[in-house]
C-alpha positions in Angstrom: -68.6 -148.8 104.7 -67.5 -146.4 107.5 -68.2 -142.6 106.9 -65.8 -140.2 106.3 -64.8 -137.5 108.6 -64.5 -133.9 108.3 -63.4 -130.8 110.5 -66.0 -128.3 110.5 -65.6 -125.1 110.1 -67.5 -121.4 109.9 -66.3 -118.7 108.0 -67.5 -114.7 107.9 -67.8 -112.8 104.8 -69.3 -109.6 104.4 -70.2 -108.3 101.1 -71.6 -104.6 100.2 -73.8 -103.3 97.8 -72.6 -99.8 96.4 -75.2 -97.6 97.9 -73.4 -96.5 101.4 -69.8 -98.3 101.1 -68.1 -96.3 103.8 -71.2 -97.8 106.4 -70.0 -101.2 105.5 -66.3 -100.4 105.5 -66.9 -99.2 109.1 -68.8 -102.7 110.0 -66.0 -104.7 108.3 -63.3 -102.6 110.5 -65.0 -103.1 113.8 -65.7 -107.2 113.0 -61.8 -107.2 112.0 -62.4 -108.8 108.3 -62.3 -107.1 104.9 -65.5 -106.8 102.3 -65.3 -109.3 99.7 -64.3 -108.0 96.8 -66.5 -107.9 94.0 -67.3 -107.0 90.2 -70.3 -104.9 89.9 -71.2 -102.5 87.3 -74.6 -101.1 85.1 -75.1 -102.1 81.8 -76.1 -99.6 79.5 -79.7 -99.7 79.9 -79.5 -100.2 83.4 -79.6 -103.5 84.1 -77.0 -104.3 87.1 -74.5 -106.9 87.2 -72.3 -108.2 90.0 -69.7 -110.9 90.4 -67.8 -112.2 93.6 -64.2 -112.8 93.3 -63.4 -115.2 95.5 -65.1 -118.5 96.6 -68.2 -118.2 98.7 -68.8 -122.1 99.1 -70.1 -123.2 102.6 -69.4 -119.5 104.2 -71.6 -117.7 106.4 -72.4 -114.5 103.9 -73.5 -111.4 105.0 -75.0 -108.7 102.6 -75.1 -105.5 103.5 -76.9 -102.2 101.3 -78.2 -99.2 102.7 -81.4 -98.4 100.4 -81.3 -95.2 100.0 -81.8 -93.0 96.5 -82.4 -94.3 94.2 -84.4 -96.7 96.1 -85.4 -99.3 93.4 -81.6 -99.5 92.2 -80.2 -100.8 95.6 -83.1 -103.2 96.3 -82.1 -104.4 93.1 -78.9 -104.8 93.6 -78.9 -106.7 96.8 -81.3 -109.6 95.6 -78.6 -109.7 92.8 -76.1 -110.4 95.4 -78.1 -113.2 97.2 -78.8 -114.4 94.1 -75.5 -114.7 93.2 -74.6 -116.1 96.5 -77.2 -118.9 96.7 -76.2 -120.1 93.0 -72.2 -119.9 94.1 -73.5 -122.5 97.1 -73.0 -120.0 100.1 -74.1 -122.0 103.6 -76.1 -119.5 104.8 -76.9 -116.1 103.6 -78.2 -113.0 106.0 -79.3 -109.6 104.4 -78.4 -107.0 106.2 -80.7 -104.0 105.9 -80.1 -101.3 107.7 -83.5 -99.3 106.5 -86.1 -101.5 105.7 -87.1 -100.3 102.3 -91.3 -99.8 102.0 -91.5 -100.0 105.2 -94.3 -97.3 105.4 -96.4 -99.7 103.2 -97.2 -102.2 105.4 -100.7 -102.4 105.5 -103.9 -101.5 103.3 -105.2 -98.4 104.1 -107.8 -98.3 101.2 -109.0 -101.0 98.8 -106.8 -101.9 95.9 -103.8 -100.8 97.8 -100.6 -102.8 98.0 -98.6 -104.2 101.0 -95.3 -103.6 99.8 -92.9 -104.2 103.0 -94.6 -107.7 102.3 -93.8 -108.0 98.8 -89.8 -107.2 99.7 -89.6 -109.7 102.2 -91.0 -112.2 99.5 -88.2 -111.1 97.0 -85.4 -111.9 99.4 -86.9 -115.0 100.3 -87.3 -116.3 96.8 -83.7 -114.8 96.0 -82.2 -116.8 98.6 -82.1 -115.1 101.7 -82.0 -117.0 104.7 -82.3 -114.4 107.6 -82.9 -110.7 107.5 -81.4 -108.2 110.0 -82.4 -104.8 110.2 -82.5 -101.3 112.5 -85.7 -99.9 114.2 -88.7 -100.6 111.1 -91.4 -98.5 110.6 -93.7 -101.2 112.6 -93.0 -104.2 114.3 -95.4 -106.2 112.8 -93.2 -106.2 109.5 -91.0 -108.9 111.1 -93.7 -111.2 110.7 -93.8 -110.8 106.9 -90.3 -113.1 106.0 -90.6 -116.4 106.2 -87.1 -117.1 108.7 -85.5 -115.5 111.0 -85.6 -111.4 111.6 -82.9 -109.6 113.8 -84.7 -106.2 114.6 -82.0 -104.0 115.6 -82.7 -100.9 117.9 -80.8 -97.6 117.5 -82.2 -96.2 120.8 -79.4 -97.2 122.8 -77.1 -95.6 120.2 -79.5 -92.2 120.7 -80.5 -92.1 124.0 -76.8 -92.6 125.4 -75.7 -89.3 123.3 -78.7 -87.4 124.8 -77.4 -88.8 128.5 -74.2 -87.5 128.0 -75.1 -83.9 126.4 -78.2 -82.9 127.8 -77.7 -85.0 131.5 -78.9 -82.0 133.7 -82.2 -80.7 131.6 -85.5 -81.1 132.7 -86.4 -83.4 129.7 -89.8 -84.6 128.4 -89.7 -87.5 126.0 -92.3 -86.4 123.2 -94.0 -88.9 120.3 -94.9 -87.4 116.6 -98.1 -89.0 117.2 -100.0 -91.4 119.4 -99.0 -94.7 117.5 -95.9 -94.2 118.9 -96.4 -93.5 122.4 -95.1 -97.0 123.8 -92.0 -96.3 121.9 -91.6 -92.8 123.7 -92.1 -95.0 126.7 -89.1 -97.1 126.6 -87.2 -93.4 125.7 -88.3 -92.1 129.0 -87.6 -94.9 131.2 -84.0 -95.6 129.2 -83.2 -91.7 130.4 -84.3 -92.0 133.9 -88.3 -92.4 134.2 -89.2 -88.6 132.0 -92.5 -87.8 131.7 -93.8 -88.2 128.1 -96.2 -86.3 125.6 -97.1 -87.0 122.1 -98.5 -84.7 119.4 -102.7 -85.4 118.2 -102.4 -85.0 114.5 -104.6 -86.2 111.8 -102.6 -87.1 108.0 -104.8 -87.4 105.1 -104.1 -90.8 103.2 -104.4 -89.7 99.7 -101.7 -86.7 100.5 -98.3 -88.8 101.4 -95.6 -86.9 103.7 -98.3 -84.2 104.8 -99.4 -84.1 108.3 -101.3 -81.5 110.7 -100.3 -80.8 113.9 -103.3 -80.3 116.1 -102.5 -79.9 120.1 -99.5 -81.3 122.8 -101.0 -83.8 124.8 -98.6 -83.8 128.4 -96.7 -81.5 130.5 -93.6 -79.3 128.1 -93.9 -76.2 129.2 -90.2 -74.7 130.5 -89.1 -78.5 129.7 -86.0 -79.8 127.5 -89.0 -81.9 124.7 -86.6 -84.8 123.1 -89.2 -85.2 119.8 -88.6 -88.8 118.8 -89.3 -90.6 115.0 -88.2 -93.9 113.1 -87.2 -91.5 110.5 -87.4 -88.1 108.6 -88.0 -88.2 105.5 -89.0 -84.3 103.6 -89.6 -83.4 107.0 -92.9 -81.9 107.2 -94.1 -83.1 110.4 -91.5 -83.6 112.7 -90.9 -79.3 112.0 -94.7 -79.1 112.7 -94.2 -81.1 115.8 -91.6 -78.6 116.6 -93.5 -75.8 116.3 -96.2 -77.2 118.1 -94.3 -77.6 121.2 -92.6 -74.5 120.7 -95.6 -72.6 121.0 -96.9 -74.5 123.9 -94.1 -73.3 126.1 -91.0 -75.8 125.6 -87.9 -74.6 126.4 -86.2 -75.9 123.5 -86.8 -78.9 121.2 -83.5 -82.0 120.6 -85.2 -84.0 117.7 -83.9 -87.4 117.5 -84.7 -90.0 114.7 -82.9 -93.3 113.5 -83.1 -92.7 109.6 -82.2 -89.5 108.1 -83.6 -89.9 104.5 -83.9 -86.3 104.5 -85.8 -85.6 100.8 -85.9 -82.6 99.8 -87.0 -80.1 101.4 -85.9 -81.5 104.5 -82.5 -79.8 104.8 -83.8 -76.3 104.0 -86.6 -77.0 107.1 -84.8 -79.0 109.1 -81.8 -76.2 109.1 -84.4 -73.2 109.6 -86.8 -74.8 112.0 -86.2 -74.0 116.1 -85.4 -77.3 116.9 -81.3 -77.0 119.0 -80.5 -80.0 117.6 -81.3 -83.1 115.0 -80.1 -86.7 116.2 -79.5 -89.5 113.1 -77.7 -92.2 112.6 -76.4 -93.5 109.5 -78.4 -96.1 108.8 -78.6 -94.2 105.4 -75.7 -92.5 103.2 -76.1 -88.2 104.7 -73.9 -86.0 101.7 -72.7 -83.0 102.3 -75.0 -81.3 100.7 -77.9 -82.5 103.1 -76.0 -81.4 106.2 -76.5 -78.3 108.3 -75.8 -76.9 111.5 -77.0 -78.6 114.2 -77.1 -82.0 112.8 -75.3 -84.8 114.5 -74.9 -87.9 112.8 -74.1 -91.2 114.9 -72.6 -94.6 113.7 -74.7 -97.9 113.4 -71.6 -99.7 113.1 -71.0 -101.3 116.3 -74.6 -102.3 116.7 -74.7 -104.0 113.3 -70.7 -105.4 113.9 -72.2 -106.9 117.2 -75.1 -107.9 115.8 -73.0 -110.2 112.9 -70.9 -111.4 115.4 -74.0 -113.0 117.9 -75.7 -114.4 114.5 -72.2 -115.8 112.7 -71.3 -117.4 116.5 -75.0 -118.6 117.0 -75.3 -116.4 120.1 -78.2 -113.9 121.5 -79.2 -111.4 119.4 -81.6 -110.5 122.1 -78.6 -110.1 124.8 -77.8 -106.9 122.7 -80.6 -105.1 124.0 -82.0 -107.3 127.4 -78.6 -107.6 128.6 -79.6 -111.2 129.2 -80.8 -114.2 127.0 
């Protein structure tokens, strides 16, 4: 008995979550398809239900939810999806993350402690999640915690070309929050033309969460443009005391420039009254109106994560993105 022949074929879908639906629309715009459309809705004691309306069989599925308040809701929500997905006998199925959510817990500070970026790479692998692709996590190492492949986006092209082009003639000094990120301000100051870098010695107290001291500037700011540099803000707290800090050693001014804006409160009210000229996000996460202010600038993820889709959906590099060769 001879086989039977078939014609092979790949097809795209994007689905989104509720949480930041003009992010996705954006994403589905510059990849040229539409979001899939879908049933979703609470249940009156919260429970969440979602339903595709079209056939997902043997597609390429790509699931995108920013996780953003409330936190536990989207999360939620998104293994639902993949859930729903796996069971409907989608060929492959990518979550697309563009904040890793608990990504601060990724490691046990004290006993008894969880590792919870851990445990939410375990619920999208059990839910059905093939491949995870996300922007700039808290730490590396978190790629390591799901068991298949891990597309870890970087916004600091997306950042870095917007300080190029407004601040191209200052005398800039790329500056880290704190030490661990020093290698990070690193790659800043060589992407902008080889700056010389400084970081901020603080000490944080473990059993106090989104409180930090800043003690002393470690490199040369004085008279100099400082670019302050973060994964994220969250209330915060110490990317203004890094501010000050600089400030007061002599900077001339102070460009702050972070991939996620979760911006708790109060982050507006001290974001909007601290020295800093400008604050640099993306929108990795859904910014309201109500949590802008003057002198925030808010760029698009899109393109990276459209780009990004397209390399994994036509099996290219991933990695060409940001080498410019693999």
């Amino acid at each position: 008995m001879s086989p039977k022949s078939g014609t092979p074929k790949k097809n795209l879908m994007l689905f989104s979550g509720r949480a930041h639906r003009e992010l996705a629309e954006e994403v589905a715009k510059h990849l040229n398809v539409t979001i899939t459309p879908q049933t979703a809705h609470d249940f009156a004691n919260g429970e969440i239900f979602v339903r595709f309306e079209e056939s997902v069989r043997g597609t390429d599925a790509f699931v995108i939810q920013s996780h953003t308040t409330p936190i536990n809701e989207w999360v939620m929500e998104q293994l639902i999806m993949v859930d729903a997905l796996k069971r409907a006998s989608a060929k492959r199925i990518t979550v697309v993350m563009p904040f890793y959510p608990y990504g601060r817990q990724d490691k046990k500070h004290k006993g008894r402690e969880p590792i919870s970026a851990r445990l939410i790479a375990d619920l999208f692998k059990t839910a059905g999640a093939d491949r995870i692709m996300t922007v700039d996590l808290h730490t590396a190492q978190i790629m390591g915690f799901f068991d298949g492949p891990v597309d870890h986006l970087l916004a600091q092209n997306v950042l870095a070309e917007h300080i190029k082009k407004t601040y191209d003639n200052a005398d800039i000094t790329v500056v880290s929050p704190d030490s661990g990120r020093v290698r990070l301000a690193e790659k800043w100051a060589q992407q902008l033309g080889d700056k010389p870098i400084a970081f901020i010695h603080k000490t944080r107290d473990p059993d106090k969460p989104n409180q930090a001291v800043a003690n002393r500037v470690v490199g040369r700011v004085r008279g100099r443009l400082c670019v302050l540099i973060d994964d994220m803000i969250d209330t915060g707290g110490t990317i203004v005391k890094a501010t000050e800090a600089l400030l007061d050693e002599g900077a001339a001014d102070v460009v702050i420039a972070s991939t996620h804006g979760i911006l708790s409160d109060p982050a507006t009210e001290r974001l909007s009254n601290c020295k800093a000229r400008e604050v640099i996000v993306t929108n990795t996460l859904p910014i309201p109106p109500e949590k802008r202010f003057p002198g925030l600038t808010v760029l698009s993820i899109a393109p990276l994560l459209a780009r990004a889709i397209q390399e994994v959906f036509e099996d290219g590099s991933v990695t060409s993105l940001f080498d410019g060769a693999a």
